[in-house]
C-alpha positions in Angstrom: 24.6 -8.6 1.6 24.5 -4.6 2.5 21.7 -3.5 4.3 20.5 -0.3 3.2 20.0 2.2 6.0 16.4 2.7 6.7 14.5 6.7 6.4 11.6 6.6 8.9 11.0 3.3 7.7 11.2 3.8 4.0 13.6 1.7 1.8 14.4 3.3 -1.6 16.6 5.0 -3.9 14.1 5.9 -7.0 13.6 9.2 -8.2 9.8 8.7 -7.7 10.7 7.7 -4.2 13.3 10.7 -2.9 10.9 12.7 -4.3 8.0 11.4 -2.0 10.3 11.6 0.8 11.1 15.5 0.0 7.9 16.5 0.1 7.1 14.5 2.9 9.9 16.0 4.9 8.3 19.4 4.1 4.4 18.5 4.8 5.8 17.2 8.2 7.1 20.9 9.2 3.9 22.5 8.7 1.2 21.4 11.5 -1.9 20.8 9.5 -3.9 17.8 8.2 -2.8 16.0 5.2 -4.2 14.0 2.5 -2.2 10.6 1.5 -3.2 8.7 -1.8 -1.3 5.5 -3.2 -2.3 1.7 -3.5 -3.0 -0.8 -1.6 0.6 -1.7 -0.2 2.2 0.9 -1.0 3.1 2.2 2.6 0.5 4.8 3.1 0.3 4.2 7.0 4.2 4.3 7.0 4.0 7.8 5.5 1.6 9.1 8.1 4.0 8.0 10.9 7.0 9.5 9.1 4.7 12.8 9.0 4.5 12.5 12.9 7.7 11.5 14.0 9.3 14.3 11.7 6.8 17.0 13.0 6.2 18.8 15.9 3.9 16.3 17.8 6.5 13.8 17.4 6.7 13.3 21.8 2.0 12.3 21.5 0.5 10.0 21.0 0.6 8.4 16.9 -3.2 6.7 17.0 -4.2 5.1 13.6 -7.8 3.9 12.6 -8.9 2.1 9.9 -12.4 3.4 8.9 -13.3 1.2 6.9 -13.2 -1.9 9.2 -15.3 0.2 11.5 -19.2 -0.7 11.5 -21.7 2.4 10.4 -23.5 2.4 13.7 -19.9 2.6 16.0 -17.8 5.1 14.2 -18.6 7.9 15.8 -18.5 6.0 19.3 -15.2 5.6 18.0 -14.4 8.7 17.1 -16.1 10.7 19.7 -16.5 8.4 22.7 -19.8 8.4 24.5 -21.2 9.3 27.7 -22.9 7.4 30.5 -26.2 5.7 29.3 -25.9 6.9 26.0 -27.2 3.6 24.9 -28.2 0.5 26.0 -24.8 -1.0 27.6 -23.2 2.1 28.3 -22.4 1.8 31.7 -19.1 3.9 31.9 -18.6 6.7 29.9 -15.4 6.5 27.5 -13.2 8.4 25.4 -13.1 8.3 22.1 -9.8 8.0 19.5 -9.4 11.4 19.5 -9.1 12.4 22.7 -6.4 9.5 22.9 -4.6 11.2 20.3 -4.6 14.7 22.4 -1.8 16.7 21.7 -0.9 13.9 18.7 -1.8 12.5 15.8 -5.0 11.0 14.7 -4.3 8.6 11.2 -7.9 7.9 9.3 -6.8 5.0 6.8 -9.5 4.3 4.5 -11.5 7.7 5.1 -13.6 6.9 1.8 -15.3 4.5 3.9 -17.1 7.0 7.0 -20.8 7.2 6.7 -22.3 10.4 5.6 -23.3 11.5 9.1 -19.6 10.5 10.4 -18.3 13.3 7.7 -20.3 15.7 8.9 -19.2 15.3 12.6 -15.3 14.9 11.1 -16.1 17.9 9.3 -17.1 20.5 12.4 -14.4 18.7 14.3 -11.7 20.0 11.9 -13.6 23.3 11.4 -13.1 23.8 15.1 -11.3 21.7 17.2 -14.9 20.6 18.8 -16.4 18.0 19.3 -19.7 15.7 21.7 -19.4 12.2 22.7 -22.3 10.3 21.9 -25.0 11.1 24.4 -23.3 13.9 26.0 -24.7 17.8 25.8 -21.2 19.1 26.5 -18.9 20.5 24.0 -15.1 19.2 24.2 -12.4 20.5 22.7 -8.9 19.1 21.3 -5.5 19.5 19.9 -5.3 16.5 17.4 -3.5 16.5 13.9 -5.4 14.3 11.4 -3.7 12.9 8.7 -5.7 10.8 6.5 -5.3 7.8 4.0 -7.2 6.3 1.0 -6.6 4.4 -2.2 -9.3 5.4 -4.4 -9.6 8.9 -5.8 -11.8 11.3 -3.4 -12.2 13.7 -6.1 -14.7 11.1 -8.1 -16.2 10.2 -4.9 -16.9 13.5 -4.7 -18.1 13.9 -8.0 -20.3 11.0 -7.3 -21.8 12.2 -4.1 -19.9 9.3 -2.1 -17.9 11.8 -0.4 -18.4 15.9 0.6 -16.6 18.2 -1.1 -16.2 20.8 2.0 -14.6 17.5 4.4 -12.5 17.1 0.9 -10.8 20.2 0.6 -10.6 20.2 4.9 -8.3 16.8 4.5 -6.3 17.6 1.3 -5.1 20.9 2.8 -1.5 19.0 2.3 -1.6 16.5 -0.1 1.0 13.0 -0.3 1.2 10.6 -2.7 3.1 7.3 -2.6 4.1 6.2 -5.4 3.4 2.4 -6.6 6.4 0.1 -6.4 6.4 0.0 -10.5 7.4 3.2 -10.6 10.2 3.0 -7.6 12.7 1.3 -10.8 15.4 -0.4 -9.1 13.6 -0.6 -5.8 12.3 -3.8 -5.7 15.7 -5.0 -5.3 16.9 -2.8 -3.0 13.3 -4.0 -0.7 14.1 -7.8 -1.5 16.9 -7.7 -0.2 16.7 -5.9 3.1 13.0 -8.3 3.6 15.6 -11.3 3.2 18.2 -10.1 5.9 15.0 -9.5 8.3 13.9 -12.7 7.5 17.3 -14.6 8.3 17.2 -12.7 11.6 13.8 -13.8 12.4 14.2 -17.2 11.7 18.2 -17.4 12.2 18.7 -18.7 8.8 21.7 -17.6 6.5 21.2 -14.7 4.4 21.0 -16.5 0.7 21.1 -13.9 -2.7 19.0 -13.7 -5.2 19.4 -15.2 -8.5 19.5 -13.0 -11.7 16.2 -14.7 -13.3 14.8 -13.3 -9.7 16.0 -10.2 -10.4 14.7 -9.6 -13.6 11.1 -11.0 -12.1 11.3 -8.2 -9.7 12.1 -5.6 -12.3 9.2 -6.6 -14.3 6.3 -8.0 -12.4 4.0 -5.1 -11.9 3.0 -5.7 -7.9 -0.7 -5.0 -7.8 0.2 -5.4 -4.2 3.2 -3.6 -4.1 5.8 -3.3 -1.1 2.9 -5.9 1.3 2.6 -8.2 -1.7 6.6 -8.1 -2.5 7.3 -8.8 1.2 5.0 -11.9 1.6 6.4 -12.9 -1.4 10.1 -13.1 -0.7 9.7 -14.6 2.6 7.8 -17.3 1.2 10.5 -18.1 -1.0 13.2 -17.2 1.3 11.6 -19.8 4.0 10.7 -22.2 1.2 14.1 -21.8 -0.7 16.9 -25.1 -0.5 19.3 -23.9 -2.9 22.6 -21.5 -2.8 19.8 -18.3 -4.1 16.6 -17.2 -4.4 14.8 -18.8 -8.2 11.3 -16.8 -9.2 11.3 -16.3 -12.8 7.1 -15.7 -13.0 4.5 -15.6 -10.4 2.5 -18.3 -11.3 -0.4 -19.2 -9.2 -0.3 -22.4 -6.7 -2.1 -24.2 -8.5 0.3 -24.0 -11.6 3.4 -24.0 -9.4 2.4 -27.6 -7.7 2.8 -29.2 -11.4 6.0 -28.2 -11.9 9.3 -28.7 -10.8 10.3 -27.6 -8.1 13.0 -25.1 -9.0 13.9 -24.2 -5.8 15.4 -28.4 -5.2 17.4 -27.9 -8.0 15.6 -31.4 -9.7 16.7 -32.3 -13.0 14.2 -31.5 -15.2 12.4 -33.8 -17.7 11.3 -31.7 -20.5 12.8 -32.2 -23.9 14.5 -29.4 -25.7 11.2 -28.2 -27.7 9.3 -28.0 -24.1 11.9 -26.1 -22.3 12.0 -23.8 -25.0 8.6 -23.5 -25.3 8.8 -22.5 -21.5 11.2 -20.2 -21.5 8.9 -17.8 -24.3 6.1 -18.3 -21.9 8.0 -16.8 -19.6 8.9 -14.3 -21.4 5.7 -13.1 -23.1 4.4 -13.0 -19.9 7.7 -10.6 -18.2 7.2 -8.5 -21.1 3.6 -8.1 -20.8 3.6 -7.2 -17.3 6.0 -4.6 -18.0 4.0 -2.8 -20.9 0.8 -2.8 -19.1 3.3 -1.3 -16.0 4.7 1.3 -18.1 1.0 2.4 -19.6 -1.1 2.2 -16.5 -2.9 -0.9 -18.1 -3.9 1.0 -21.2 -4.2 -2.2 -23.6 -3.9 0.1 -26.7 -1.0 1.8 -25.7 0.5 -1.3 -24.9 0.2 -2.6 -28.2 1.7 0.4 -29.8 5.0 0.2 -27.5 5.2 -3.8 -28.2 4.4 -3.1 -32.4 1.7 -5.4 -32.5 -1.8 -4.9 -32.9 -4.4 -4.8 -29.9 -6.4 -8.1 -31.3 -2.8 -9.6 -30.7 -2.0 -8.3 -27.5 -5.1 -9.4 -26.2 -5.1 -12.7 -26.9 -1.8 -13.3 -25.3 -2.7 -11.5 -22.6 -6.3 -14.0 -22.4 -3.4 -16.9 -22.7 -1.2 -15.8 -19.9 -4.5 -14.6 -18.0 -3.3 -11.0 -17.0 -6.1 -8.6 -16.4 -5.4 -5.4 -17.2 -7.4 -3.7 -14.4 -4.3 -4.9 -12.6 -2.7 -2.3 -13.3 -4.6 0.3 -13.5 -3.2 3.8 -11.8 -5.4 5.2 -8.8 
């Protein structure tokens, strides 16, 4: 098995994907803060280090934070840092995250997520470089690029007064997106593979291909979870594999999986003719439904017009093989 060369991390040939990397390459020569969009999974915070390590800061510090799994009351401590006695338990004074990042790069994954009050001190900081820690009357100043992260459209949040327009159009003065792995084509593949080989390293177990039934999973499951979910994924079946390859034809959840064969073992199986067959459409409606709510962004109507059947149809195999359509639903 080739392993494909690696670019900042990134693994992919896609159109979608070069493309990503082009502009990428670009938004990392210019030293100003950036905007990344994409799913859950889909390598946001691996973008945001290529941007550093390609740029001009790429000798500082690379600090990442994720906002969201910051409590209200500490994110601008944080942030900022605080001073000596500015609060109960403040003993020492201490810097904040960006003053590590001095001279660096400060990543704010899930900046949906700050408090109102925490924009507004974000939003001077950008404005002017300035800043306070938390019970401190002197001003500070830095040399920090932020480069920030989310998965839900800011533009709605701004719309809905979740989020401030000005701190908006501050982040998104360079804008990324990275594109789901549904739209990377052949990718998937190309990812399996090179998760497999790290895998047999790790646990210094042979390398073992993937079967063409995996294959064709890959190429049409629609990863809600994308390059995280498809990682876990094939090292579970890599560590949990037996056989001479990998065998996923559908993701079926544990609790199906349990009662049935074990594919993997390579058991005979019991079924009768009539049964096998009967699995073998199941898994096909559900491959091909996957890959028409993929293709129209979970759009159940348009799905039903590419498949020539009617939406009443659709739906109800979609209720039988339990796919939600939100699933795949484009941020």
């Amino acid at each position: 098995m080739n392993e494909l060369p690696a670019v900042n991390g990134f693994i992919g040939e896609s159109a979608a994907f070069r493309a990503m990397l082009a502009i990428l390459a670009r938004i990392a020569r210019y030293d100003t803060t950036v905007l990344i969009t994409g799913e859950t999974g889909s390598g946001k915070e691996m973008a945001a280090r290529a941007i550093h390590y390609q740029g001009q800061r790429q000798d500082r510090p690379f600090i990442p934070v994720n906002c969201g799994a910051l409590p209200d009351h500490l994110v601008e401590n944080e942030l900022f840092g605080h001073a000596r006695g500015a609060y109960t338990d403040a003993r020492e004074s201490q810097i904040g995250l960006i003053a590590q990042a001095e001279g660096g790069t400060l990543f704010l994954d899930e900046v949906d997520a700050l408090t109102a009050k925490a924009q507004v001190s974000l939003l001077r900081f950008l404005q002017d470089g300035q800043y306070r820690r938390l019970g401190s009357s002197r001003t500070e100043k830095a040399d920090v690029r932020i480069v920030a992260a989310c998965n839900s459209d800011l533009l709605d949040s701004v719309g809905q007064g979740q989020f401030r327009a000005d701190l908006y159009y501050r982040l998104a003065a360079m804008d990324l997106h990275v594109p789901p792995l549904r739209r990377r084509e052949h990718d998937p593949v190309l990812l399996a593979r090179h998760f497999i080989a790290e895998a047999a390293h790790q646990y210094q177990r042979t390398v073992q291909e993937l079967h063409p039934d995996t294959v064709h999973w890959l190429l049409t499951y629609a990863w809600p979870g994308n390059v995280r979910e498809l990682q876990n994924r094939i090292q579970r079946e890599f560590l949990l594999c037996d056989g001479p390859d990998i065998l996923v034809r559908d993701l079926a959840p544990d609790s199906d999986r349990r009662c049935q064969p074990d594919r993997r073992l390579g058991c005979p199986t019991t079924l009768n003719f009539n049964e096998a067959k009967q699995q073998v459409l199941n898994a096909f409606e559900r491959s091909q439904l996957q890959r028409l709510l993929a293709e129209t962004g979970g759009n159940v109507s348009s799905a039903a017009r590419l498949a020539g059947k009617e939406r009443r149809a659709l739906g109800k195999l979609l209720k039988k093989h339990g796919i939600e359509p939100d699933h795949f639903r484009r941020s």
